[in-house]
PAGUKOL-371471 format. One record per residue (C-alpha): residue in three letters; chain; x, z, y. Coordinates in nm, 3 decimals, decimal comma. Layout:
% PAGUKOL-371471
NODE   res   chain      east        up     north
NODE   ALA       A         X         Z         Y
...
//
This chain:
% PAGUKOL-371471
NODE   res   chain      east        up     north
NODE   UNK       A    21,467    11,430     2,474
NODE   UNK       A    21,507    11,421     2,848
NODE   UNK       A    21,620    11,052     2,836
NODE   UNK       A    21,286    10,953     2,591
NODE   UNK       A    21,079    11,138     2,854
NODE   UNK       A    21,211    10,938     3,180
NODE   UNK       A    21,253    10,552     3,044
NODE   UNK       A    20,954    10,550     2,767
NODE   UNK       A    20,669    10,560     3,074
NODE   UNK       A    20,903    10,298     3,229
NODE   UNK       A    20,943    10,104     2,991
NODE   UNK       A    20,541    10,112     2,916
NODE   UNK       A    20,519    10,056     3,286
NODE   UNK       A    20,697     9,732     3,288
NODE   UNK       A    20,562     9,603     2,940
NODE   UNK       A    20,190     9,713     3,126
NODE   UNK       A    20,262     9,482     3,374
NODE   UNK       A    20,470     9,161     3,179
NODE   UNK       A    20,138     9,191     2,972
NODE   UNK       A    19,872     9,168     3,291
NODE   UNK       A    20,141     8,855     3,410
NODE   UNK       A    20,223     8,698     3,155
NODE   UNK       A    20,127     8,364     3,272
NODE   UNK       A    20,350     8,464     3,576
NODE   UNK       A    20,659     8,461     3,367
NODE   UNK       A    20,571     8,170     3,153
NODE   UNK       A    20,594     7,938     3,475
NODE   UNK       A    20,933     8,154     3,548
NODE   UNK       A    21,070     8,085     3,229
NODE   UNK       A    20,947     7,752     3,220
NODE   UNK       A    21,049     7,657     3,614
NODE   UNK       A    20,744     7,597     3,710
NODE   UNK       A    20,788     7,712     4,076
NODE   UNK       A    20,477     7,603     4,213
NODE   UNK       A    20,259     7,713     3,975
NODE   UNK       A    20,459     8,060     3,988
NODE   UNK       A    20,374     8,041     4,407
NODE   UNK       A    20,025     7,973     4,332
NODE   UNK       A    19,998     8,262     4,126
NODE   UNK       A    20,226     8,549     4,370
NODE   UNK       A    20,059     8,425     4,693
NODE   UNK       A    19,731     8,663     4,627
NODE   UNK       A    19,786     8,967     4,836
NODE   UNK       A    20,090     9,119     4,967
NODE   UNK       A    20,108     9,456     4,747
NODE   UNK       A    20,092     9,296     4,421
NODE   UNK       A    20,353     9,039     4,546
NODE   UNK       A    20,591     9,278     4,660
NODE   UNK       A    20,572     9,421     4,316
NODE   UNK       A    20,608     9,143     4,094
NODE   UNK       A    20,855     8,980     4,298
NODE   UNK       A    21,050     9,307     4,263
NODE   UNK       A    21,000     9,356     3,915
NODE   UNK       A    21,125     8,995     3,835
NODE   UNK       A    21,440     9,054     4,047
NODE   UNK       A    21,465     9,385     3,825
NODE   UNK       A    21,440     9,192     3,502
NODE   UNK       A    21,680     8,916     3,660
NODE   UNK       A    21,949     9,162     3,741
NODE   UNK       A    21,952     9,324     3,364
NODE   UNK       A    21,892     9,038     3,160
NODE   UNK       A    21,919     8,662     3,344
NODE   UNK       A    21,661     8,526     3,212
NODE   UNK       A    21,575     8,370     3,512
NODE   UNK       A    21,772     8,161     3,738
NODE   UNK       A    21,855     8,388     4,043
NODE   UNK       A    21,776     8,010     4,278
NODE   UNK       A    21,490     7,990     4,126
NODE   UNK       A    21,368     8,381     4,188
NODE   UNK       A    21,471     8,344     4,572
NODE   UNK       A    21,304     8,017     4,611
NODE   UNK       A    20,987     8,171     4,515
NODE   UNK       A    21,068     8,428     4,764
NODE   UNK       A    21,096     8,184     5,040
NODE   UNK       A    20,822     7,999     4,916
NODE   UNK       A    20,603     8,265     4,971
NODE   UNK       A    20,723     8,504     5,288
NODE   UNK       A    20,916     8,221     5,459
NODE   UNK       A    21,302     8,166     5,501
NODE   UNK       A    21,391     8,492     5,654
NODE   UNK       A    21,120     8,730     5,536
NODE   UNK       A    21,218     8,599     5,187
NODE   UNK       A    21,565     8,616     5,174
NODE   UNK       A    21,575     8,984     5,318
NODE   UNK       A    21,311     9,055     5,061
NODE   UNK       A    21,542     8,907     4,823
NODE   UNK       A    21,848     9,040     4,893
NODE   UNK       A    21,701     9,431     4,948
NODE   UNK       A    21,483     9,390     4,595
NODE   UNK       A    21,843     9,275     4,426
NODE   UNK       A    22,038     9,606     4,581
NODE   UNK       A    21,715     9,849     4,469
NODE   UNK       A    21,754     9,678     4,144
NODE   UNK       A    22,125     9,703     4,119
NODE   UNK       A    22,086    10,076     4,197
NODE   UNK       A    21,847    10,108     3,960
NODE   UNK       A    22,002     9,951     3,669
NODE   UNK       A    22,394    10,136     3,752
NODE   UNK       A    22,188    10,437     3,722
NODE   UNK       A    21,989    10,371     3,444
NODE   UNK       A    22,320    10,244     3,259
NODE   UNK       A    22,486    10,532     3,361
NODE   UNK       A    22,258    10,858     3,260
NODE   UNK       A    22,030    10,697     2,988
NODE   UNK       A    22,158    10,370     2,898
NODE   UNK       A    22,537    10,419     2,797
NODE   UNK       A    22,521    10,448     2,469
NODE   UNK       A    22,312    10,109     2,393
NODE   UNK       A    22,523     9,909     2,628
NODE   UNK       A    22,861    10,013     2,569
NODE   UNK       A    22,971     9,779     2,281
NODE   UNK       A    22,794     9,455     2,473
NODE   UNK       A    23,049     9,499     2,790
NODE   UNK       A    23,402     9,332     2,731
NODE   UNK       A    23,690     9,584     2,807
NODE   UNK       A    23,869     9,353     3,041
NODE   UNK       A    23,591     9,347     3,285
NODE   UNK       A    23,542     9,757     3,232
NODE   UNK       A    23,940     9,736     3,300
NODE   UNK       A    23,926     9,579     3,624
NODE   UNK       A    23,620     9,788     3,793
NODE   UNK       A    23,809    10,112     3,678
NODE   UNK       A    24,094     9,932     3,867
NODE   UNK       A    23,939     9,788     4,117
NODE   UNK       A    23,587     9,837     4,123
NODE   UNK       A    23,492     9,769     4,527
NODE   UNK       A    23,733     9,375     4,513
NODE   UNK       A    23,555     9,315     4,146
NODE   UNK       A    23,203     9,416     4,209
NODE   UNK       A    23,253     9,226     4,591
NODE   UNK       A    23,373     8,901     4,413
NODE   UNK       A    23,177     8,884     4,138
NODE   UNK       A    22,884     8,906     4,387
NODE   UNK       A    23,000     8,595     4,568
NODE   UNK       A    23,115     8,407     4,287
NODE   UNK       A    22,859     8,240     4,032
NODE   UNK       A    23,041     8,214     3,731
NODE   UNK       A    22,978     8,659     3,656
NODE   UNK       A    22,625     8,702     3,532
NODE   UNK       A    22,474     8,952     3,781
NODE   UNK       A    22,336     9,151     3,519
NODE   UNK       A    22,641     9,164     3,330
NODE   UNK       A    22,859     9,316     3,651
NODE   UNK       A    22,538     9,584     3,693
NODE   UNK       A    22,538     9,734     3,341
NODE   UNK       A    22,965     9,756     3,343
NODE   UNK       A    22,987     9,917     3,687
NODE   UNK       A    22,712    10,191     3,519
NODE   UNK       A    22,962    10,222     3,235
NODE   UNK       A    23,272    10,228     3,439
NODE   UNK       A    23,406    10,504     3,687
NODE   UNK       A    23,339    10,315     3,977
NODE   UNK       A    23,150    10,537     4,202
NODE   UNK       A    22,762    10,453     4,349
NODE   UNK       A    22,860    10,433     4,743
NODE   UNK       A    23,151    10,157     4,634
NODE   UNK       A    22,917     9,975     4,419
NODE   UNK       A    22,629     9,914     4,630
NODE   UNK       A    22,830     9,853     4,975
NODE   UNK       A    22,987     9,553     4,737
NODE   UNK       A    22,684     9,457     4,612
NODE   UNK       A    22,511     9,433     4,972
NODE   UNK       A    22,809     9,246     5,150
NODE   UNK       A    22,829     9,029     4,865
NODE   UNK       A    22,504     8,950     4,759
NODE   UNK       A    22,399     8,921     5,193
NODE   UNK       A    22,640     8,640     5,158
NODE   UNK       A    22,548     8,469     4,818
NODE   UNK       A    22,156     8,520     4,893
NODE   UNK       A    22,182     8,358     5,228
NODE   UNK       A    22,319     8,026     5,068
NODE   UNK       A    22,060     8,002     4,807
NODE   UNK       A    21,827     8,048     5,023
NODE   UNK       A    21,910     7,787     5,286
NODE   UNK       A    21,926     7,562     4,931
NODE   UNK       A    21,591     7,667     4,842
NODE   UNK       A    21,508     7,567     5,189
NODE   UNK       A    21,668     7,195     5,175
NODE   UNK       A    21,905     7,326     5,509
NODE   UNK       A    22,201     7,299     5,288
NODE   UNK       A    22,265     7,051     5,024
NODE   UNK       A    22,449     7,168     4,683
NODE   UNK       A    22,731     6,969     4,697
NODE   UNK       A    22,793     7,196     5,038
NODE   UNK       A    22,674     7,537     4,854
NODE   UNK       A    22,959     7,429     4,630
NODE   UNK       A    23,216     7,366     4,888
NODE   UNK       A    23,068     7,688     5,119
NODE   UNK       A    23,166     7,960     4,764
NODE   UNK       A    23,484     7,795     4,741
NODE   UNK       A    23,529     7,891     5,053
NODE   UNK       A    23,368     8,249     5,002
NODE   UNK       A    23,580     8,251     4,719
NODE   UNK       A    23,926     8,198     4,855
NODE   UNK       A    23,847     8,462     5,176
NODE   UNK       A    23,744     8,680     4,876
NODE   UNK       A    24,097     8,640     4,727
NODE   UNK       A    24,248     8,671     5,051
NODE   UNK       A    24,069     9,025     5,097
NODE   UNK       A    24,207     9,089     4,699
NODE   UNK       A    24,540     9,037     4,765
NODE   UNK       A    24,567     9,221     5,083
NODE   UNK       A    24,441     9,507     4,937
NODE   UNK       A    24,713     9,489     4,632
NODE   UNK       A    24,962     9,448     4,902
NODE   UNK       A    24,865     9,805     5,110
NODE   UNK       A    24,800     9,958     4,745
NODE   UNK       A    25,152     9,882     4,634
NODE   UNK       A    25,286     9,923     4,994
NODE   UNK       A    25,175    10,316     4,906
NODE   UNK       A    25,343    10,337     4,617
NODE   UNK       A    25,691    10,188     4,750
NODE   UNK       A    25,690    10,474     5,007
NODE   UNK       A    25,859    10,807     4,900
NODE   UNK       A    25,664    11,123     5,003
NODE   UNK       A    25,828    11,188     5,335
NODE   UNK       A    25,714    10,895     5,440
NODE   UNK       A    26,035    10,638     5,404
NODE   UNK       A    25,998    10,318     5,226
NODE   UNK       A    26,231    10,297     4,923
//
């Protein structure tokens, strides 16, 4: 009862406002970027909370390319204004969706998450959520609804998701901005990648290190 009581005037909420802008996300969901600008550059309230509500629906469902939802950003606010905008609306959203998974969700998302991924945020939920962040190939939605269904704690979660996303956000949006080509996005998350692994296998190393040590403090 509680649960029906918290997410049905959300959900009515959000289907309110999908309903007022629909023709919003139509040009979304069709790419139509400019027309999408048009549309968003009205007054800055309203902006702020469409742009935020698409990021919302972006991080639960990808339905929309996340380039294409931070070039709109920048579009509108400018390079900096919209990639901060960008990158706070994705860890309120995040936030929002690991609790929402968490205390209301669980139930309708648990058989959709494949155990190997619940496996490795159990096991290492800070490296996973940090890497899948920085690495394109992990839906974004997909990493929010199994870190709500995991045991990965919230502080863990969302420092991951702000380091990694800072770093991931900032390339798409010198993309959307024509300062960096994609063949250099490409070679710059390699790069992200491989520090990434680094980071991974350093802490294995100390976590095993720990073990290897008997109680009095002597390494076996």
């Amino acid at each position: 009862m509680k649960k029906l009581v918290i997410t049905l005037p959300a959900l009515l909420l959000i289907t309110w406002l999908l309903y007022l802008h629909f023709d919003l996300f139509s040009y979304l969901f069709n790419g139509e970027t400019e027309k999408a600008q048009s549309y968003l550059a009205r007054n800055l309230p309203t902006t702020l909370l469409l742009t935020f509500l698409i990021m919302l629906i972006q991080h639960t469902f990808t339905i929309f390319p996340l380039l294409l939802v931070i070039s709109i950003n920048v579009l509108i606010f400018g390079l900096i204004p919209g990639f901060l905008w960008s990158w706070l609306a994705s860890i309120l959203s995040s936030a929002f969706i690991f609790y929402g998974v968490r205390y209301l969700f669980d139930d309708l998302v648990a058989r959709k998450i494949p155990k190997p991924i619940l496996h490795s945020l159990n096991d290492n939920g800070f490296i996973y959520v940090f890497q899948a962040r920085i690495i394109p190939f992990i839906p974004t939605s997909l990493v929010n609804l199994a870190a709500g269904l995991s045991h990965v704690r919230f502080l863990p979660f969302i420092l991951a998701t702000a380091l990694g996303n800072f770093i991931f956000f900032l390339l798409l949006a010198l993309v959307s901005e024509g300062i960096l080509e994609a063949s250099i996005e490409q070679f710059s998350l390699v790069g992200v990648a491989v520090v990434a692994l680094l980071i991974y296998l350093i802490v294995l190393w100390r976590k095993r290190r720990r073990k290897w040590k008997k109680p009095n403090g002597l390494e076996l």
